[in-house]
VEXVOVEX-475427 format. One line per 10 residues: number of its first residue (from 1); for each residue x, y, z of N, C-alpha, C, O, CB. Coordinates in pm, whole numbers, always signed. Each point is the difference from the previous one (the first is absolute). Glycine has a CB too. Layout:
// VEXVOVEX-475427
NUM = X,Y,Z,X,Y,Z,X,Y,Z,X,Y,Z,X,Y,Z  ...
This chain:
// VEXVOVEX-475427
1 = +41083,-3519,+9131,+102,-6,+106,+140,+13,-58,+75,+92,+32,-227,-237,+103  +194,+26,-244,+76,+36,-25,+58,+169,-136,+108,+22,-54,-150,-313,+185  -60,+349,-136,+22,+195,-41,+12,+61,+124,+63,+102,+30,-224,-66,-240  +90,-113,+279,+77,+112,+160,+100,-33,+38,+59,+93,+56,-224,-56,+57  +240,-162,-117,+136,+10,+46,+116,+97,-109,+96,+75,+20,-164,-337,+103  -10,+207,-250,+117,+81,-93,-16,+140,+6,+71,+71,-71,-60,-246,-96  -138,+250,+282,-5,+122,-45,+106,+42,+100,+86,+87,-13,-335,-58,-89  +218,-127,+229,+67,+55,+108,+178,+10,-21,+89,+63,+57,-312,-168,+90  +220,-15,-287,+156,-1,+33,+92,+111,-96,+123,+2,-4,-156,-277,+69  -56,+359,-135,+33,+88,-103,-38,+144,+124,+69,+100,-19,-142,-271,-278
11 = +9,+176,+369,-68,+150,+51,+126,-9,+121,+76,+90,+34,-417,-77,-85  +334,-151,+101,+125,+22,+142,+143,+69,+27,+33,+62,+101,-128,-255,-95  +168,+169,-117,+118,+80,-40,-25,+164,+51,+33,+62,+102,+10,-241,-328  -87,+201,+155,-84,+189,-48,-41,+20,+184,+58,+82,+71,-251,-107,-418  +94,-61,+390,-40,+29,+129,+162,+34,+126,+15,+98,+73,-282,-285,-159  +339,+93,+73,+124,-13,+40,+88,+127,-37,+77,+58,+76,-115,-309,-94  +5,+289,-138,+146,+112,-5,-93,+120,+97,+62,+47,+95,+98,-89,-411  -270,+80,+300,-85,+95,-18,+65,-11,+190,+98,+66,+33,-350,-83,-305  +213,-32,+326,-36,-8,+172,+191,-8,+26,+46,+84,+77,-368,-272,-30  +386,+122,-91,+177,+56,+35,+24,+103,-14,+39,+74,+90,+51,-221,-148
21 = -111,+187,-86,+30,+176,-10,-97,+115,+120,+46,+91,+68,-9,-154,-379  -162,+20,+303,-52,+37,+114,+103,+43,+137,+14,+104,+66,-202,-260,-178  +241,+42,+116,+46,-20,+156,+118,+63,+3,+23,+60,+105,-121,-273,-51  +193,+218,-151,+117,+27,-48,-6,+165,+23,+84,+64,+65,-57,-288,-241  -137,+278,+113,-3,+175,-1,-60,+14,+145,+60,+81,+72,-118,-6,-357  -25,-125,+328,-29,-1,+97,+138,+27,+154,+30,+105,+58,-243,-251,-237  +263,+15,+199,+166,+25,+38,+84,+95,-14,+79,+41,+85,-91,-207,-122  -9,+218,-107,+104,+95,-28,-65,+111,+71,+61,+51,+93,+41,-135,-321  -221,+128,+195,-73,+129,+66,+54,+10,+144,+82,+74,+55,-310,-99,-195  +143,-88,+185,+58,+9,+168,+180,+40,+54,+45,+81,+81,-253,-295,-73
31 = +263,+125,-89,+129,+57,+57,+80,+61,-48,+117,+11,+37,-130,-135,+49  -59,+192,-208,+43,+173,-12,+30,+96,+55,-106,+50,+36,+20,-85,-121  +172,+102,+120,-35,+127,+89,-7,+109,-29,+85,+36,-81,-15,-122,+192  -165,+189,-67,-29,+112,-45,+26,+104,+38,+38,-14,+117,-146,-82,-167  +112,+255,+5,+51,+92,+120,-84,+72,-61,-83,-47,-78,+325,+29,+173  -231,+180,-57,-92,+109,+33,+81,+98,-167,+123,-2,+7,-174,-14,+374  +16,+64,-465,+59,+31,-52,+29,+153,+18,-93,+57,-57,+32,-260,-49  +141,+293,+156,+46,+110,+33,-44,+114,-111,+4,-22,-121,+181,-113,+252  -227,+261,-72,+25,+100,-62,+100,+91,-22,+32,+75,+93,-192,-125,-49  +226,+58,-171,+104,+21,-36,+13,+126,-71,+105,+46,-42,-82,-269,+56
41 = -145,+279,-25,-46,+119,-99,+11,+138,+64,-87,+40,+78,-80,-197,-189  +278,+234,+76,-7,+116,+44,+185,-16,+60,+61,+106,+11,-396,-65,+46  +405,-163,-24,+95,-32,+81,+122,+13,-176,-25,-2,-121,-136,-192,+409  +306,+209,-192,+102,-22,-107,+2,-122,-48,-81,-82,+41,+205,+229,+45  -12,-185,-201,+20,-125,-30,+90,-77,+109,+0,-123,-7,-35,+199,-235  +100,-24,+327,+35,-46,+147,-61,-26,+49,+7,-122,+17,+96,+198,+12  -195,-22,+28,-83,+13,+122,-128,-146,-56,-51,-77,+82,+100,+428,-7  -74,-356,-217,-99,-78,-57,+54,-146,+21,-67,-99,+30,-15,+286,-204  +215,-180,+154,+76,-110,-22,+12,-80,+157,-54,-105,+36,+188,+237,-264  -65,-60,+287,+3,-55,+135,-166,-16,+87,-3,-58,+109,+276,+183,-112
51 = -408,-65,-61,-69,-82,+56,-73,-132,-38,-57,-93,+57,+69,+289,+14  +25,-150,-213,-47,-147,-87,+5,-107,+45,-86,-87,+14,+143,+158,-167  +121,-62,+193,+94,-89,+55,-22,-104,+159,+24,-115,+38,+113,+320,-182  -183,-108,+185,-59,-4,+171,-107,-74,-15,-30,-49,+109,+88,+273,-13  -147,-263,-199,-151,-74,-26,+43,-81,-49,-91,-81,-14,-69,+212,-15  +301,-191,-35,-18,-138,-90,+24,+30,-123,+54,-79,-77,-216,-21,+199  +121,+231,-157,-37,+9,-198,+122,+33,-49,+108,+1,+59,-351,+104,-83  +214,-76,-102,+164,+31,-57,-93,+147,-94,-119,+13,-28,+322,-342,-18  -88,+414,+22,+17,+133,-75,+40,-15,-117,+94,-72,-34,-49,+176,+204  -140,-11,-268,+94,+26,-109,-90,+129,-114,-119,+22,-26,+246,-325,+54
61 = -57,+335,-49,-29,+155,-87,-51,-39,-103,+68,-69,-75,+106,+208,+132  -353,-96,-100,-27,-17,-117,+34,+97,-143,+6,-16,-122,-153,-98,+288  +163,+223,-67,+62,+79,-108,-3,+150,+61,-64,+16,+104,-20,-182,-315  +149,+274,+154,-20,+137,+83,-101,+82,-134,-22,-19,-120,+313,+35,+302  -330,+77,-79,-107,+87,-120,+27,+133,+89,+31,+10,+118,-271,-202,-225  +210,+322,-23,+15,+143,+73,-117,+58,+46,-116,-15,-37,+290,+61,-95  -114,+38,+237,-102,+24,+132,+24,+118,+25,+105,+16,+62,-113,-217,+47  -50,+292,-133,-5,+163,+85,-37,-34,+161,+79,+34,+88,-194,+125,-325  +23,-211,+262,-48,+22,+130,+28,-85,+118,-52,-1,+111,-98,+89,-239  +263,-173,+69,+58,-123,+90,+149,-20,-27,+48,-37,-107,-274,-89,+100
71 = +326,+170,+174,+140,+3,-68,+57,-145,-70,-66,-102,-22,+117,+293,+210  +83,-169,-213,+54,-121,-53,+12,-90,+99,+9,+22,+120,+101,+83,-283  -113,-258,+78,+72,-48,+90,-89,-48,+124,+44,-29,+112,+144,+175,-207  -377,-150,+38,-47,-17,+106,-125,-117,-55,-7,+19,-122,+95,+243,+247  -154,-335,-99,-66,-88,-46,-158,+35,-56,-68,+33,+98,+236,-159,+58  -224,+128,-243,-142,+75,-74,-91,-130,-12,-120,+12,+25,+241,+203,-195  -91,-289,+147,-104,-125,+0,+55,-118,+31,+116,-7,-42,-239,+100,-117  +81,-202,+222,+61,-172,+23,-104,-92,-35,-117,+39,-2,+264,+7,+206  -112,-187,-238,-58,-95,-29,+64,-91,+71,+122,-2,-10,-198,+75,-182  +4,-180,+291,-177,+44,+18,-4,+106,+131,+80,+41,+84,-197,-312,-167
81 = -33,+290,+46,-34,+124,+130,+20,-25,+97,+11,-118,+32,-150,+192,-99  +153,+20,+153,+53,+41,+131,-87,-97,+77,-88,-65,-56,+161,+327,+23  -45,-270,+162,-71,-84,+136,-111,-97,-88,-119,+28,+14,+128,+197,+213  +32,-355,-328,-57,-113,-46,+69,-164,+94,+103,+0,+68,-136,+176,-337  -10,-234,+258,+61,-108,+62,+49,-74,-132,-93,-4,-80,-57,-9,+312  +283,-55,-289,+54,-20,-76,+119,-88,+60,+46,+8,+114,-153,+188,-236  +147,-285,+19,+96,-120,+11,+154,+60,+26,+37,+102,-59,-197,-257,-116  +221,+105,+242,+106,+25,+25,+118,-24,-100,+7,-97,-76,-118,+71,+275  +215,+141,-185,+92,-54,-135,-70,+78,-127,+67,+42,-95,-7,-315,+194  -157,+282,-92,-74,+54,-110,+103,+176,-59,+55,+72,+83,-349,-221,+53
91 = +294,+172,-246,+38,+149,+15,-79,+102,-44,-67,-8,-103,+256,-67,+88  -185,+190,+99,-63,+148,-67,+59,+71,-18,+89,+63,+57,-227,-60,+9  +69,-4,-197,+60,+98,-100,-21,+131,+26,-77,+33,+90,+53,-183,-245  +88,+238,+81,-15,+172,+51,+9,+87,-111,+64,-51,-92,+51,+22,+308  -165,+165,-244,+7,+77,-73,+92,+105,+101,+0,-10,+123,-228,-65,-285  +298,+168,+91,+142,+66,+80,-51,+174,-81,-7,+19,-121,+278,-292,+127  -289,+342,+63,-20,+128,-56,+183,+70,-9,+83,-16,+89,-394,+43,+38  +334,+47,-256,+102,+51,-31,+14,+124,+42,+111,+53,+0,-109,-188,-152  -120,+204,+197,+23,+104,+64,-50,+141,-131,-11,-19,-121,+234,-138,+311  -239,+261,-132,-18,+109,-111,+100,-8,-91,+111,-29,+43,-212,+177,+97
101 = +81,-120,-299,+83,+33,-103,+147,+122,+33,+17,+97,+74,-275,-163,-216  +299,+27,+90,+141,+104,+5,-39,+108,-127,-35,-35,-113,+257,-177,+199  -207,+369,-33,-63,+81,-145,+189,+102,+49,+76,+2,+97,-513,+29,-129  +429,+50,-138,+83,+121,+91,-100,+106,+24,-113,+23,-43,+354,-54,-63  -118,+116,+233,-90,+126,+16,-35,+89,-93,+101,+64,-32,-22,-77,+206  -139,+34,-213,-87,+92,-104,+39,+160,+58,-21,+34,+117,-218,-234,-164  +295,+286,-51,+38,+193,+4,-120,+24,+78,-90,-83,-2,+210,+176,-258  -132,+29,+338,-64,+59,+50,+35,+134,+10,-90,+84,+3,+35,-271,+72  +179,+220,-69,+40,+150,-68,-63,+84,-67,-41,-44,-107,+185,-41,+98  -172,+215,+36,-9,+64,-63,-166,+3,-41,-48,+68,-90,+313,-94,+56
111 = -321,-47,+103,-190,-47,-7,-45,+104,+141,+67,+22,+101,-70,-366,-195  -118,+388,+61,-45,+61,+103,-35,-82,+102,-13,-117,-36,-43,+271,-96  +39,-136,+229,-88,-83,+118,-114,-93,-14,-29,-109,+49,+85,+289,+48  -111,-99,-180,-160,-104,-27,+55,-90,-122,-61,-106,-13,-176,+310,+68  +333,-183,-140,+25,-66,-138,+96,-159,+54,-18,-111,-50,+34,+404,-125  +103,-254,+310,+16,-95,+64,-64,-120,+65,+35,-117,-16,+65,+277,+0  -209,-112,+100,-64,-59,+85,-60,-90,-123,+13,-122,-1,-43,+303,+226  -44,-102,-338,-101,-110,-58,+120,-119,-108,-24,-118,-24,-247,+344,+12  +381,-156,-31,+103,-131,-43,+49,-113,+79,+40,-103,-55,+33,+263,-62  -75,-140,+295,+17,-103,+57,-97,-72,+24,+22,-114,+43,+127,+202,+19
121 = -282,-44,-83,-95,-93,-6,-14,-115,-100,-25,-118,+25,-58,+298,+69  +102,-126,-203,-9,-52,-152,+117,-64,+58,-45,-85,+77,-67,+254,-292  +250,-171,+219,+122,-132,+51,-4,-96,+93,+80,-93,+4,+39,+233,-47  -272,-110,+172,-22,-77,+71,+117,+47,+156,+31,-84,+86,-135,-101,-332  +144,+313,+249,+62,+17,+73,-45,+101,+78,-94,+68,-43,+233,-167,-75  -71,+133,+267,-95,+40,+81,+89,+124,+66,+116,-23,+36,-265,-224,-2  +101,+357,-22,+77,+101,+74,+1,-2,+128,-102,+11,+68,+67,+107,-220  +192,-138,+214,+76,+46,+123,-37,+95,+79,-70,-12,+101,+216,-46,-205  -93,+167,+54,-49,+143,+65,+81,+72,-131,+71,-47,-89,-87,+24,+416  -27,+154,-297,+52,+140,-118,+65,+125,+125,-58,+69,+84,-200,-100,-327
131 = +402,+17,+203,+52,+123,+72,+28,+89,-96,+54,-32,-106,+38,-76,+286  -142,+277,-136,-27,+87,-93,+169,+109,+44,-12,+79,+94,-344,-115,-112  +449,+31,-32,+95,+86,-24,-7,+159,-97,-63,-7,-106,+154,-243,+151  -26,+388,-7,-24,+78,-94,+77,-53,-74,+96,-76,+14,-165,+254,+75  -8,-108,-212,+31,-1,-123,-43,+48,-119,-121,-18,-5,+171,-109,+110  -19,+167,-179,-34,+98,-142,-74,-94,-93,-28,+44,-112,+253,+114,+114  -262,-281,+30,-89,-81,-49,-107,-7,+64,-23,-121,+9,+169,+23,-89  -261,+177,+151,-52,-17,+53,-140,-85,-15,-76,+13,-96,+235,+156,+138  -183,-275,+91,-134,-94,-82,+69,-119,-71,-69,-88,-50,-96,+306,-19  +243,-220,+66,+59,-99,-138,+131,-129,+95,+45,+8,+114,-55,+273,-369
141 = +18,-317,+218,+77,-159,+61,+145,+40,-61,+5,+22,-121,-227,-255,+97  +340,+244,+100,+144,+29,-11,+64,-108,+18,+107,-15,-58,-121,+218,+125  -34,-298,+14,+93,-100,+1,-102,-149,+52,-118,+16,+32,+357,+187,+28  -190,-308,-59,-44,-123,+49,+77,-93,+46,+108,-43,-42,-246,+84,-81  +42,-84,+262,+96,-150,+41,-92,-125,+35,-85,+12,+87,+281,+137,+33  -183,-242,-173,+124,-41,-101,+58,+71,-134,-85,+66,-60,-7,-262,+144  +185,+195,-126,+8,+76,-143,-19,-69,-129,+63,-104,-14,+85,+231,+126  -235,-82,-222,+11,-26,-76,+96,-141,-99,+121,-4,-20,-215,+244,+123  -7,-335,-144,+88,-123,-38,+43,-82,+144,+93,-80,+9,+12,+220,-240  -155,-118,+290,+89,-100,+135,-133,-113,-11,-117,+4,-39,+277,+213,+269
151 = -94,-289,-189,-139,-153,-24,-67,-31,+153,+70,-53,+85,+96,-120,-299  -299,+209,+241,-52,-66,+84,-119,-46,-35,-36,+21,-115,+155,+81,+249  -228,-190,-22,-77,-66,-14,-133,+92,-32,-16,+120,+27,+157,-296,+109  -219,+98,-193,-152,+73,+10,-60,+53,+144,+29,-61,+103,-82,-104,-298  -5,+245,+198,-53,+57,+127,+135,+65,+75,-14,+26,+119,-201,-216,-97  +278,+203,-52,+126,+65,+112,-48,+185,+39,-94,+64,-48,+346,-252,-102  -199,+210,+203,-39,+138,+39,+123,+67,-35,+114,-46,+13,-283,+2,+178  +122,+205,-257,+112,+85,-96,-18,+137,+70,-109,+52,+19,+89,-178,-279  +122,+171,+290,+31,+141,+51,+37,+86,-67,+102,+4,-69,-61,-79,+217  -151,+181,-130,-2,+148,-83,+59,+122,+16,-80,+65,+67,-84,-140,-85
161 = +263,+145,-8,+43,+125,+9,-59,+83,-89,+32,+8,-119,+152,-83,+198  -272,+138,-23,-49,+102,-54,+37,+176,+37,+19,+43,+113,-182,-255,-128  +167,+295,-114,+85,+139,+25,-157,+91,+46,-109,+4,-56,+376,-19,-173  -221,+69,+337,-80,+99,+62,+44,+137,-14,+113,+29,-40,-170,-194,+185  -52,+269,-105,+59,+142,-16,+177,+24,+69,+54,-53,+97,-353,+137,-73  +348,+13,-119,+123,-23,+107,-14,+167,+84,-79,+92,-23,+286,-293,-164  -108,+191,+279,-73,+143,+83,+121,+74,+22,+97,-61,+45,-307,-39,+101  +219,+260,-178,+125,+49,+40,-5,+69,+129,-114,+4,+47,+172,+13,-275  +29,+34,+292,+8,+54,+152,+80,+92,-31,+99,-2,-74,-126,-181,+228  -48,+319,-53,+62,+129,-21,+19,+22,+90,-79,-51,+80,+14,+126,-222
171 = +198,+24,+215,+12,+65,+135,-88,+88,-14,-55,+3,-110,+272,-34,+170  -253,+116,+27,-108,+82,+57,+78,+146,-30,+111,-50,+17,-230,-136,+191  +139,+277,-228,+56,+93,-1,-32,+123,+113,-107,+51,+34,+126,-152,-265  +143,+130,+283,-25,+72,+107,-55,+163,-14,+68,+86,-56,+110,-261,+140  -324,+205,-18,-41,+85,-34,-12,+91,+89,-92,+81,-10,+26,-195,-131  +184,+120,+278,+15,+65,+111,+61,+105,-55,+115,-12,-44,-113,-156,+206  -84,+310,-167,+49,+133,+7,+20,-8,-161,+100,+54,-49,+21,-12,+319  -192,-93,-332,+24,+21,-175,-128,+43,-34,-88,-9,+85,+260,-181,-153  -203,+244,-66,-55,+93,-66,-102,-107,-71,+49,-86,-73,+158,+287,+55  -350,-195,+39,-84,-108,-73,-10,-25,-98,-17,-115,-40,-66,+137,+143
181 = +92,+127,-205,+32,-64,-167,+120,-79,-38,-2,-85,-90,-102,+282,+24  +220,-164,+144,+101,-127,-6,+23,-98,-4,+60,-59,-90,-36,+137,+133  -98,-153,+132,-49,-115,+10,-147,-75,-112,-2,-122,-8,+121,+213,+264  -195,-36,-308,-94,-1,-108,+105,-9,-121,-25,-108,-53,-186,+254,+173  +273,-110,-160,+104,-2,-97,+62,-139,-5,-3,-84,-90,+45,+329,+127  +24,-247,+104,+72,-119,+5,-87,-140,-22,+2,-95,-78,+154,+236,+235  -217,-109,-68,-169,-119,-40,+29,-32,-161,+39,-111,-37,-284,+258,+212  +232,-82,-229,-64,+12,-154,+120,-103,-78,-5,-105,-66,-118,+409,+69  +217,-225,+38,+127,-8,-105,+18,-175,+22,+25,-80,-91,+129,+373,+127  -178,-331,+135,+35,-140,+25,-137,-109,-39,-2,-123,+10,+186,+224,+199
191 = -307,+3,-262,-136,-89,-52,-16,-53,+117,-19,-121,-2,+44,+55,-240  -24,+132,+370,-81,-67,+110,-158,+31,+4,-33,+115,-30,+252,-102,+163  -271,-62,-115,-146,+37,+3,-18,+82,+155,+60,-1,+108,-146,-236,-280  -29,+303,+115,-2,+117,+170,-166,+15,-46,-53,-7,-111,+353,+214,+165  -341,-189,+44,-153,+109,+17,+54,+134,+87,+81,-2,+92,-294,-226,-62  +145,+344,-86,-1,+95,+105,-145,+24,+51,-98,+14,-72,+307,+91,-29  -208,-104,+212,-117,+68,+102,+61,+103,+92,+102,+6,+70,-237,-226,-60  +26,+303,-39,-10,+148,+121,-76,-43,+79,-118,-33,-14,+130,+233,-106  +65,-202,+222,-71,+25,+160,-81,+104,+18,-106,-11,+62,+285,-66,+32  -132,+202,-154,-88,+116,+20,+10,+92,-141,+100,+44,-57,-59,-49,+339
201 = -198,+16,-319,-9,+54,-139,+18,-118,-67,-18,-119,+27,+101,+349,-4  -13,-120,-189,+21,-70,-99,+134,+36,-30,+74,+48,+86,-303,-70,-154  +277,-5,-88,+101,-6,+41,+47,+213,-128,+101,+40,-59,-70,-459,+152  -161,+477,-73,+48,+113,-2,-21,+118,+113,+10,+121,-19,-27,-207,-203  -14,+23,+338,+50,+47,+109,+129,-18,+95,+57,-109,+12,-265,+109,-57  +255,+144,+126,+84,+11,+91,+84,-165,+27,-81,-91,-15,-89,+320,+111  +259,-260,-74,+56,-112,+103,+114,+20,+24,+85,+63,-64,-201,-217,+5  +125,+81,+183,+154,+55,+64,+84,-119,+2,+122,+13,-3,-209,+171,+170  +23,-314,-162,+108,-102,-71,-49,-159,-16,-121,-16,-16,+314,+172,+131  -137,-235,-113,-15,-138,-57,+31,-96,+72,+81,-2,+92,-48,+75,-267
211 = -126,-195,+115,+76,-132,+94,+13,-157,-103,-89,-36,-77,-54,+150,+348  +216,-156,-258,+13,-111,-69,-88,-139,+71,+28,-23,+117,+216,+144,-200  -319,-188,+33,-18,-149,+63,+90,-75,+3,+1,-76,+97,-175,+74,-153  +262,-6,-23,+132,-71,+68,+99,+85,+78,+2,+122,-10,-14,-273,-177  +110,+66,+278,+69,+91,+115,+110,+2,-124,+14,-97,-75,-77,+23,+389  +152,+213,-328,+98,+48,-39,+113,-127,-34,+33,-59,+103,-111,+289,+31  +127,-269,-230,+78,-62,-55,-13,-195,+35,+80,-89,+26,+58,+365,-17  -273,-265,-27,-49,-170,+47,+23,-83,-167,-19,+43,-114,-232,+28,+352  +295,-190,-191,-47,-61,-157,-192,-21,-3,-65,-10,+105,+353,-167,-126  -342,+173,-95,-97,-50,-39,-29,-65,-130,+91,-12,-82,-125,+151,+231
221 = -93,-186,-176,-26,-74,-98,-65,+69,-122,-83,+80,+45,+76,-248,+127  +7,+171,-272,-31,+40,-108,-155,+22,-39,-49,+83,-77,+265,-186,+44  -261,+33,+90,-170,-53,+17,-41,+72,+70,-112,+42,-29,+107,-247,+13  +89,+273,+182,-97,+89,+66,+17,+175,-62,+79,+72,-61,-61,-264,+300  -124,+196,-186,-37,+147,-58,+50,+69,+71,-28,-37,+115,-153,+16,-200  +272,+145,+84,+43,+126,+116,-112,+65,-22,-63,+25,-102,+319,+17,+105  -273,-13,+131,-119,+107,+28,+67,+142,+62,+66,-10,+104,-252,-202,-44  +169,+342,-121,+67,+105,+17,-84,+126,+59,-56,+77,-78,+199,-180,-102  -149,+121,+312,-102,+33,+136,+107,+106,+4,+112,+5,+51,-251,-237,+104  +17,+371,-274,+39,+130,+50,-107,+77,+67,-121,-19,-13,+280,+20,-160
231 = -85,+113,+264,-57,+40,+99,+41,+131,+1,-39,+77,+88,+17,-280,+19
């Protein structure tokens, strides 16, 4: 009897802290309050901030990291996860994407078409559109915008000037009441291109005269062919 009182009076203490602290966390749990914890992922550091704010929690930047595929300035991961039930006052933390790298524009001058296209791949950059101007460079890239050395982001889109055939234009020469080896002459001397066709025969038979496919003193293009309809 008397080892059971001394056990009781050595074990009672311990029973006592054990069952207060009990009660103590217990209390605290209950009148804790909790909120919904927000998704913040994908939102600015504004937009993250002011909803944090709206739930109870507090904000703060764990750090920024670089991001091709997510602009700046916008939130990539939080702690803790999204829609958890969590203590109030509590804070989440955030990862902050910096956005694509800053590169310069890389020459494109003077590269053919296909030699362009595959260097903006290799830079991670993406073609605009290609306007083709004449030019004595033909096939080949004359100019660029942005230009050369100017600093933009990864993935930006780059505009191509590329030199195309260039084309000259000839008046038509007036061949009313003139002599066909003349006009054939004149052809020649100006390197217009012509076909002749006979309407009738060939062209070592009889004819009494000629016709131009273009009307008498028209501009045209260098590319079309005069067709020279003797008869």
């Amino acid at each position: 009897m008397k080892t059971l009182k001394i056990l009781l009076f050595i074990v009672t203490p311990f029973l006592v802290f054990i069952f207060s602290t009990y009660l103590t966390i217990s209390v605290l749990l209950k009148t804790q309050q909790t909120t919904i914890c927000p998704d913040i992922r994908g939102k600015t550091v504004e937009e993250a901030k002011e909803m944090v704010r709206k739930s109870g929690l507090s904000f703060s930047i764990l750090r920024y990291e670089r991001r091709n595929d997510i602009p700046y300035n916008h939130v990539t991961v939080q702690k803790p996860d999204a829609n958890i039930n969590t203590r109030k006052g509590r804070v989440v933390y955030a990862i902050v994407s910096e956005g694509p790298e800053m590169i310069k524009t890389p020459g494109f001058i003077g590269l053919t078409l296909e030699g362009a296209q595959e260097a903006l791949s290799e830079k991670k950059l993406t073609l605009d559109r290609i306007i083709s101007v004449p030019h004595s460079k033909t096939g080949k890239v004359i100019a660029q915008i942005p230009a050369e050395g100017t600093e933009i982001l990864q993935l930006s889109a780059i505009t191509l000037i590329v030199g195309s055939e260039q084309k000259s234009y000839f008046l038509a020469p007036d061949n009313t009441g003139a002599d066909m080896n003349e006009v054939i002459e004149e052809l020649e001397a100006k390197q217009i291109r012509y076909k002749m066709v006979y309407v009738r025969g060939d062209q070592f038979s009889r004819h009494s005269g000629f016709d131009l496919s273009v009307a008498p003193r028209t501009i045209f293009n260098s590319s079309d062919e005069l067709k020279v309809s003797v008869y």
